[in-house]
C-alpha positions in Angstrom: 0.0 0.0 0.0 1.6 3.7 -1.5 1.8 6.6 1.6 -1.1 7.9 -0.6 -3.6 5.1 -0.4 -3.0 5.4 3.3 -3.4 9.1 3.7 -6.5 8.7 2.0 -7.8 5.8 4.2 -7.0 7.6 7.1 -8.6 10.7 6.2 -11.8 9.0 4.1 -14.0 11.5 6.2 -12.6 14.3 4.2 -13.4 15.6 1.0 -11.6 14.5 -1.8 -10.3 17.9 -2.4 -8.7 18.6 1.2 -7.0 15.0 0.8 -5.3 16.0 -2.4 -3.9 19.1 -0.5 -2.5 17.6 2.5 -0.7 14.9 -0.2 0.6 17.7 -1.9 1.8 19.4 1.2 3.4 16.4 2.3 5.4 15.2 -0.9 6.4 18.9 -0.8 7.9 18.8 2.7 9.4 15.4 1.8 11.5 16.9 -0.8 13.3 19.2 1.3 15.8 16.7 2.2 14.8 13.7 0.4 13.3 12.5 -2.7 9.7 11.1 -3.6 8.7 8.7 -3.1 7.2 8.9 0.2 7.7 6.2 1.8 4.7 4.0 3.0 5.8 2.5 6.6 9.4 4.5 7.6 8.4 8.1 9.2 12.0 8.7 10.3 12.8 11.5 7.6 9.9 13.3 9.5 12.6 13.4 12.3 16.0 14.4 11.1 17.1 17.3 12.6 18.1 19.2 9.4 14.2 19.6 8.2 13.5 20.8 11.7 16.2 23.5 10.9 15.2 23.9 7.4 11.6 24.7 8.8 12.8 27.3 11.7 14.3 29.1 9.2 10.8 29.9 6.9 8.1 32.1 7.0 5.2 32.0 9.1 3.2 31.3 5.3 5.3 28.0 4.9 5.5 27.1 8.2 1.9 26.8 9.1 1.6 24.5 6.1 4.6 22.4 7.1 3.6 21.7 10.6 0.4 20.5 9.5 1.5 18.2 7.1 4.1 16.5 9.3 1.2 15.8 12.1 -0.7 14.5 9.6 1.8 12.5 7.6 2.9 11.0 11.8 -1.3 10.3 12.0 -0.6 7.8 8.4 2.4 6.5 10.1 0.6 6.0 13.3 3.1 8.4 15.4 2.9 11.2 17.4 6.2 13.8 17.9 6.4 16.7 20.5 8.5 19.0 18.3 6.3 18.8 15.3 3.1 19.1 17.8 4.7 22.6 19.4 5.4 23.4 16.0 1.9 23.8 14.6 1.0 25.1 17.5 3.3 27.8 17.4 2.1 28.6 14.1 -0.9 28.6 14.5 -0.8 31.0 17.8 1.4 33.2 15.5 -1.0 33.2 12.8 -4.3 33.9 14.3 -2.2 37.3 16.0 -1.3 38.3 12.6 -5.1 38.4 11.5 -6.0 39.9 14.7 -3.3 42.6 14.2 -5.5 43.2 10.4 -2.5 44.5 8.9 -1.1 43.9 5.3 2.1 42.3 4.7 4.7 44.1 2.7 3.7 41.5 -0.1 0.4 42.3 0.1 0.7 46.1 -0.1 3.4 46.2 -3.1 0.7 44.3 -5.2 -2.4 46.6 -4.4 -3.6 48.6 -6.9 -4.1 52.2 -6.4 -8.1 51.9 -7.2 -8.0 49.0 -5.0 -10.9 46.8 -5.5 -12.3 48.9 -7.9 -9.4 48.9 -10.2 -11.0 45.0 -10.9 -14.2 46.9 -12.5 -12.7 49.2 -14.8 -10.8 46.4 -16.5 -13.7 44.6 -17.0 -15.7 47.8 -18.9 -12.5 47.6 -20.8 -12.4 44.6 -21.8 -16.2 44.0 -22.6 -15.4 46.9 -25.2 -12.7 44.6 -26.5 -14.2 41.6 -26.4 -17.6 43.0 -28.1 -17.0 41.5 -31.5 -16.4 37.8 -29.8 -18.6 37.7 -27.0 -21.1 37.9 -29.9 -19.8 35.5 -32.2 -17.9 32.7 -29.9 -16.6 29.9 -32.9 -13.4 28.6 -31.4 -11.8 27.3 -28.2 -9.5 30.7 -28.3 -12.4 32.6 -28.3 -13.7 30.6 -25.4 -10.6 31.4 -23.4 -10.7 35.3 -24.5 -14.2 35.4 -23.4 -13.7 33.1 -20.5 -11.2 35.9 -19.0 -13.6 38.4 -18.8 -16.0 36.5 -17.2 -13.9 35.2 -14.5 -12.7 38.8 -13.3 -16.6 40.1 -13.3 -17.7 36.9 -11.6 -15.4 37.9 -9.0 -16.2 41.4 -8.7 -19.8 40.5 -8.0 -18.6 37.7 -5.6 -15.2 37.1 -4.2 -15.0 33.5 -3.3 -12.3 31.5 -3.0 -11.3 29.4 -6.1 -14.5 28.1 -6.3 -15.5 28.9 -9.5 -13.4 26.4 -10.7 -15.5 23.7 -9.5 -19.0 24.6 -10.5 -20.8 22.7 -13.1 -22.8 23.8 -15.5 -26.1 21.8 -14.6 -27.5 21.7 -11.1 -26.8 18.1 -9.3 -24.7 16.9 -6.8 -22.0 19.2 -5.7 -21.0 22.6 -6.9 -23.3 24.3 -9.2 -24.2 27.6 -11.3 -27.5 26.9 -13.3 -30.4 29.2 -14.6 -33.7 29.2 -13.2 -36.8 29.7 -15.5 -39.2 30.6 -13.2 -39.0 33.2 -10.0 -36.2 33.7 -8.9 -35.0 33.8 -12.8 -31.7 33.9 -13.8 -28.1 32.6 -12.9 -27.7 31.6 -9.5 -25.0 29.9 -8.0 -25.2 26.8 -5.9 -22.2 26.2 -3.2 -22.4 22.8 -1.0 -18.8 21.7 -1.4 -16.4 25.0 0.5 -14.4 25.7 2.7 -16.8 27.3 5.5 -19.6 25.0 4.5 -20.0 23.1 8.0 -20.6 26.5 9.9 -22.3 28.4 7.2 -23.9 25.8 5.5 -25.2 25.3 1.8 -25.4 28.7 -0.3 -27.6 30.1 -3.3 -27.0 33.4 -4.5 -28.4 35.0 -7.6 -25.5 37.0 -9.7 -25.5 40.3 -11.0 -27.1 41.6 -13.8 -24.1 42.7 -16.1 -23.1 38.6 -15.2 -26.8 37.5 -16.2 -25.8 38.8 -19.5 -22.6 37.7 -19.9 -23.3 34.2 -19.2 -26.4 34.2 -21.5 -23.6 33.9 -24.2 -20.8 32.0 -22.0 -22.1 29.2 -20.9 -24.3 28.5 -23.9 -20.9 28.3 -25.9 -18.9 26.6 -23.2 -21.6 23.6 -23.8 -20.8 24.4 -27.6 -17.0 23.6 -27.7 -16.4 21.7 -24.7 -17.6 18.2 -23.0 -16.5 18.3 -19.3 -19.6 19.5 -18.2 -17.9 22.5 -16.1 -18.0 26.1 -15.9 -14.2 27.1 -16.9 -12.2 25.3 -19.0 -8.1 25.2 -19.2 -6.2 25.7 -23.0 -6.8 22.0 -23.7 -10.2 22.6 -23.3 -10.4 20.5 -20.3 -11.8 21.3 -16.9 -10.0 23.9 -15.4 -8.7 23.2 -12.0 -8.5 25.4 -8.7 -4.6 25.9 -9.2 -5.1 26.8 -13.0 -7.6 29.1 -12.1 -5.4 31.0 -9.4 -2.5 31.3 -12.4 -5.2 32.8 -14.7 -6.2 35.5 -12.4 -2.5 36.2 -11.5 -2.1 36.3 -15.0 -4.7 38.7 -15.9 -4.2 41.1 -12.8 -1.0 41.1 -13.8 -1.4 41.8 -17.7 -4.4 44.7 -16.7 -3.5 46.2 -13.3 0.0 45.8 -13.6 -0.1 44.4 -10.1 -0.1 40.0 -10.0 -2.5 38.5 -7.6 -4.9 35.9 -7.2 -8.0 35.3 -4.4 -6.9 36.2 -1.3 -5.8 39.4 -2.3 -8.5 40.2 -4.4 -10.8 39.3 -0.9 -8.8 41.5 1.0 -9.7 44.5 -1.8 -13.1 43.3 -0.6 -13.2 43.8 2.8 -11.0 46.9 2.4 -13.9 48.3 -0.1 -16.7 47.2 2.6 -14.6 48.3 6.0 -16.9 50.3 7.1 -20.2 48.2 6.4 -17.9 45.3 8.2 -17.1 47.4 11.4 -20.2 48.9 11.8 -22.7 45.8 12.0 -19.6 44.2 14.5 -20.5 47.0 16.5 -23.8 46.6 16.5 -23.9 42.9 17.3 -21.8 43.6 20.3 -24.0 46.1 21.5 -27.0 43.6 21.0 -25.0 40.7 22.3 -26.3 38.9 19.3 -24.8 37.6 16.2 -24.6 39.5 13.4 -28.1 36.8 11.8 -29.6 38.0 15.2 -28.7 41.6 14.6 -30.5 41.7 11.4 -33.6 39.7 12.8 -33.7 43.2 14.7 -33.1 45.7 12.1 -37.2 45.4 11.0 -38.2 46.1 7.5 -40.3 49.5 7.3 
């Protein structure tokens, strides 16, 4: 049995998805100091005291991805280690005081753009200009892709998720969806079961904007057109297009139209920059109620 087959035995409870992350996360921290594979029974490389160095010495980013993975590769193996155990938690502690701190990193702030979140909606007028002629007339795969650009920076001007978008298919059914509803409430919604926050938020349906309503009256008419894989987005083989493709395309578009290269978590950040004050003001009010911010609203009666 591979190191793989048991990860995934281990963690069966997970979704699919989160298992091919900690795998990756794993083979990545294997190759530090050794090669792949990983092997299936021996969890002494976990131990060597140059990876522990190698590790001390990274960022709080890598670290807290690092730490993780070695618990969980020691869970496969059936181990348990102190230093690794401190470790995450140390990372972790240091994390959750950097968000608490809400301040950006010098990463983050050399790659903002200086109309922040609304520097995403002025290259999406431009580029529906641009795009006029085949948005209108989509014949080939290329023209999918051109198209296919656009869409993905105004889907995520209207709604910032995660990399989701890469996972939604094109008829409603089991598991991620964006579909069109004929009767009340028409138009393109979006159906979310399968994310990150979905066991404290739970399932989500949300109806998309209207300059998106008309945009995907032509996308996803020809995506069904030139492509089989029964998805939303689709990579330069005309293949599905997955969640790490879809971060490269928006880095690669940010960086082509703003100048400035970035994918999601940036582009959330812009967000919740954009919406500060909405943000800190219905906190405030939810402390003052001692309710939650669903609670608070349950209070704030329609007139």
């Amino acid at each position: 049995m591979t190191f793989e087959s048991k990860l995934r035995e281990t963690k069966k409870t997970l979704k699919k998805s989160s298992q091919d992350t900690y795998f990756r996360n794993i083979k990545r921290l294997r190759r530090v100091k050794h090669e792949l594979p990983i092997p299936p029974s021996d969890h002494k490389w976990l131990l060597g005291k140059p990876l522990f160095n190698w590790y001390d010495k990274q960022p709080l980013s890598v670290r807290r991805h690092m730490s993780t993975a070695a618990n969980i590769a020691l869970q496969v193996y059936g181990k348990e280690n102190a230093d690794w155990r401190k470790r995450q938690v140390k990372s972790m502690e240091e994390f959750d005081a950097d968000r608490r701190k809400r301040q950006l990193t010098d990463k983050q702030k050399a790659k903002i753009p200086a109309k922040g979140f609304d520097s995403i909606k002025r290259v999406v007028q431009q580029m529906k200009k641009e795009l006029k002629h085949v948005i209108n007339n989509v014949q080939t795969l290329k023209d999918l892709l051109r198209f296919q650009d656009l869409v993905i920076l105004s889907l995520y001007y209207d709604y910032p998720l995660r990399l989701d978008y890469a996972t939604l298919r094109t008829e409603k059914g089991k598991g991620n969806s964006i579909f069109k509803n004929a009767k009340k409430p028409r138009g393109w919604h979006i159906f979310l079961e399968e994310f990150k926050t979905v066991k404290s938020l739970g399932t989500k349906t949300f109806k998309l904007n209207l300059r998106n309503q008309r945009l995907l009256n032509k996308f996803i008419p020809a995506v069904q057109k030139l492509t089989k894989h029964g998805f939303l987005l689709s990579n330069r083989k005309g293949e599905k297009m997955s969640k790490q493709v879809l971060s490269k395309t928006l880095m690669r578009i940010t960086k082509t139209r703003i100048g400035k290269s970035f994918s999601t978590q940036l582009l959330r950040i812009l967000y919740a920059m954009k919406n500060k004050g909405v943000i800190e003001s219905a906190k405030q009010v939810s402390e003052k109620l001692m309710h939650s911010q669903e609670q608070s609203l349950q209070y704030a009666k329609k007139v």
